[in-house]
C-alpha positions in Angstrom: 123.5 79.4 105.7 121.6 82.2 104.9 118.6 81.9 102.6 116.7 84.9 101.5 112.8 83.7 100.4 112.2 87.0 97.8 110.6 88.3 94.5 109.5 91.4 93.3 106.2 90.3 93.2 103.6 90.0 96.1 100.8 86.7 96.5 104.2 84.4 95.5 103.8 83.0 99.1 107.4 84.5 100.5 106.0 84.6 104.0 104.0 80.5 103.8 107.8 79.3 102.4 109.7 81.2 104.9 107.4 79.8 107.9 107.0 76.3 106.7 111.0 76.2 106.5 111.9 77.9 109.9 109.5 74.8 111.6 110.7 71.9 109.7 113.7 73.0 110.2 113.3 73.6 113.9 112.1 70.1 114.1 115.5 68.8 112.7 117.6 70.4 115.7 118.6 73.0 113.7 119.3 76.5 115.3 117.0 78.5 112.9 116.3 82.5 112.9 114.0 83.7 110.7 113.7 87.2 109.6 110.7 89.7 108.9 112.2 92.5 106.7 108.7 92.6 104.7 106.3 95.6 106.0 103.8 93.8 105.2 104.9 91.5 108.6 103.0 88.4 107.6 105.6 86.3 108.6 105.9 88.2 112.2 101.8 87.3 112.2 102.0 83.9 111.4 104.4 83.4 114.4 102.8 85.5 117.3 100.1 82.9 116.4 102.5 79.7 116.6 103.3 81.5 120.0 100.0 82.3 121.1 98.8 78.8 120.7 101.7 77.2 122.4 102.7 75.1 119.6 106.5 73.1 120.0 109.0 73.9 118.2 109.1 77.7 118.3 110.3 80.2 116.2 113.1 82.7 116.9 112.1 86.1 115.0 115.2 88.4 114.2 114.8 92.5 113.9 115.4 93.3 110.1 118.1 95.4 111.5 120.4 92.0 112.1 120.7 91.9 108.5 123.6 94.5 109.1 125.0 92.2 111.6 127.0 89.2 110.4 128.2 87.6 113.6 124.9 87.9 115.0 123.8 85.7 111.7 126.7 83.6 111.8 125.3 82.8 115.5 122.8 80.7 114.0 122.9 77.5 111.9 120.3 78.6 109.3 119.0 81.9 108.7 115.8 82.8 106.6 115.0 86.3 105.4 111.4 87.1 104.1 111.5 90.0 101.8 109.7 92.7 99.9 109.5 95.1 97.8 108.3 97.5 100.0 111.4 98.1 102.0 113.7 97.8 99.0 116.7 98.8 101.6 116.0 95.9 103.5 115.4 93.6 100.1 119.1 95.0 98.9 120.9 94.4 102.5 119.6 91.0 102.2 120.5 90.3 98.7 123.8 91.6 99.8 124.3 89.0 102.7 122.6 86.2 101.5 124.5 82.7 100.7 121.3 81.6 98.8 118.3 83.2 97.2 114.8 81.1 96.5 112.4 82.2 94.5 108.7 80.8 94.3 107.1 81.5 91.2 103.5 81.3 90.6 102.4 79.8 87.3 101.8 82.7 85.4 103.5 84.8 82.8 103.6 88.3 84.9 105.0 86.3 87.8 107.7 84.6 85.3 108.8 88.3 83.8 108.7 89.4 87.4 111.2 86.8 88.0 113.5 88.4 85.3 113.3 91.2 86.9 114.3 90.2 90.1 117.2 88.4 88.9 118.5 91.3 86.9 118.0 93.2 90.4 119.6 90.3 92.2 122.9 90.3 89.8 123.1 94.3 90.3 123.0 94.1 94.1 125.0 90.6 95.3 126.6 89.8 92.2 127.2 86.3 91.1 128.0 85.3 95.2 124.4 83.8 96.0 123.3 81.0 94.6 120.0 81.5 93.0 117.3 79.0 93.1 113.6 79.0 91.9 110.5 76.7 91.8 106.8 76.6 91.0 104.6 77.5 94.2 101.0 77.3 93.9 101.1 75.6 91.0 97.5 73.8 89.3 96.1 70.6 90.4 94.5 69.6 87.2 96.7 68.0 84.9 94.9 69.4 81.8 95.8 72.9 82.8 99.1 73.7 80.8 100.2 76.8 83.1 102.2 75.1 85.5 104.2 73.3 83.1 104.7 75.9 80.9 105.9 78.4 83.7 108.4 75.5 84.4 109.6 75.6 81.1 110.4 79.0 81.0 112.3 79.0 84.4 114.3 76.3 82.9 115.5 78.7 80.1 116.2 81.7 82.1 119.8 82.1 83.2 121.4 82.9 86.4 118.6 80.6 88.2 118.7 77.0 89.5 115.5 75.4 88.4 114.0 73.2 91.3 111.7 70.8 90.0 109.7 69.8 93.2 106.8 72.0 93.0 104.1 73.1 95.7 100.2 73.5 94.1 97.7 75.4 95.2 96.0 73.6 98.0 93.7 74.6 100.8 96.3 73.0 103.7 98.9 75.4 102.9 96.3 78.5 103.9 94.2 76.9 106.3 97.7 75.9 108.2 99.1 79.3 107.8 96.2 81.0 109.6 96.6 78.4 112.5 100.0 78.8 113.3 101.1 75.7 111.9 102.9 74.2 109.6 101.5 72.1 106.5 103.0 68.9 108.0 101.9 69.4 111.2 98.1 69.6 110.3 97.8 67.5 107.7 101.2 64.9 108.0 99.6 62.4 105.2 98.3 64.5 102.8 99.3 65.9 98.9 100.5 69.1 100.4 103.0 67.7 102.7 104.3 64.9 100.5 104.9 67.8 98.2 106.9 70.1 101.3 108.9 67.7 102.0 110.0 66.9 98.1 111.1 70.4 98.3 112.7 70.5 101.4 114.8 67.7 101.0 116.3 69.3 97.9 117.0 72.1 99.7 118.2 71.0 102.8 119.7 67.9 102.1 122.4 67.6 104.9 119.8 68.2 107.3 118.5 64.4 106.0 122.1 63.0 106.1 
């Protein structure tokens, strides 16, 4: 499957998502490539640090370029593509090949008109083939703030989007982890953060858990 990890917006966490999946799912057994089509190479970062460190599993990094090669993707058993804006060629190719789009949405109005956009942009490129999903990333802590909820309730509404309702919050782990080369679970296996990942990752990869 091919999962493209995208919005028009940057600071939505694309590249944390992208790397957090490519390791758990590399700890599942599953043949994983992941993808850097974002100039921005955060992603590409993130992973010559995994490598530098010598941290188990590893990550296989694909050339943006595969993205024009479907047997080369069909190689693999999951495939995630971290996008941007900046190379909209790129963003479109991947639209164009993906099997499923997530979207993480910060708890703010720009970021939920930002999503419109991008699923306007997403229906214009790839049609109705991918399926669409979004969820809240970096969402509050404090139950008395009423962003969060509120962004949730306006996903809910849009159309042509799967709302997901596990939701990441902002939380130190996910940054601290990311400049480490590791992934949430692996630093911190008991805490909020990664009882939160793996919510969200079980509703997406469910026959990985089966």
């Amino acid at each position: 499957m091919i999962t493209v990890i995208g919005s028009l917006k940057g600071g939505s966490g694309k590249s944390t998502i992208t790397f957090n999946l490519a390791v758990w799912l590399a700890y599942a057994h599953q043949d994983v490539l992941a993808i850097d089509a974002d100039p921005q190479a955060t992603l590409t970062d993130v992973v010559e640090v995994r490598e530098e460190e010598g941290y188990e599993p590893g990550i296989a990094l694909g050339e943006k370029a595969l993205l024009k090669d479907p047997e080369a993707l069909a190689a693999h058993d999951e495939v995630l593509v971290d996008v941007g804006t900046a190379d909209l060629e790129s963003l479109k190719q991947a639209l164009r090949v993906a099997d499923r789009i997530l979207i993480p949405v910060p708890p703010s109005q720009a970021d939920i008109w930002s999503t419109q956009r991008f699923l306007r942009l997403v229906h214009a490129v790839a049609g109705e083939r991918p399926e669409v999903l979004a969820f809240i990333n970096r969402g509050d802590t404090h139950t008395a703030v009423r962003e969060t909820d509120e962004a949730a309730a306006a996903l809910v509404s849009l159309p042509g989007v799967d709302f997901v309702k596990a939701r990441l919050a902002q939380r130190t782990a996910f940054r601290r982890s990311f400049s480490e080369g590791l992934a949430v679970f692996e630093l911190d296996p008991r805490g909020k953060a990664t009882q939160e990942w793996n919510a969200l990752a079980a509703i997406l990869y469910p026959h990985v858990l089966s």
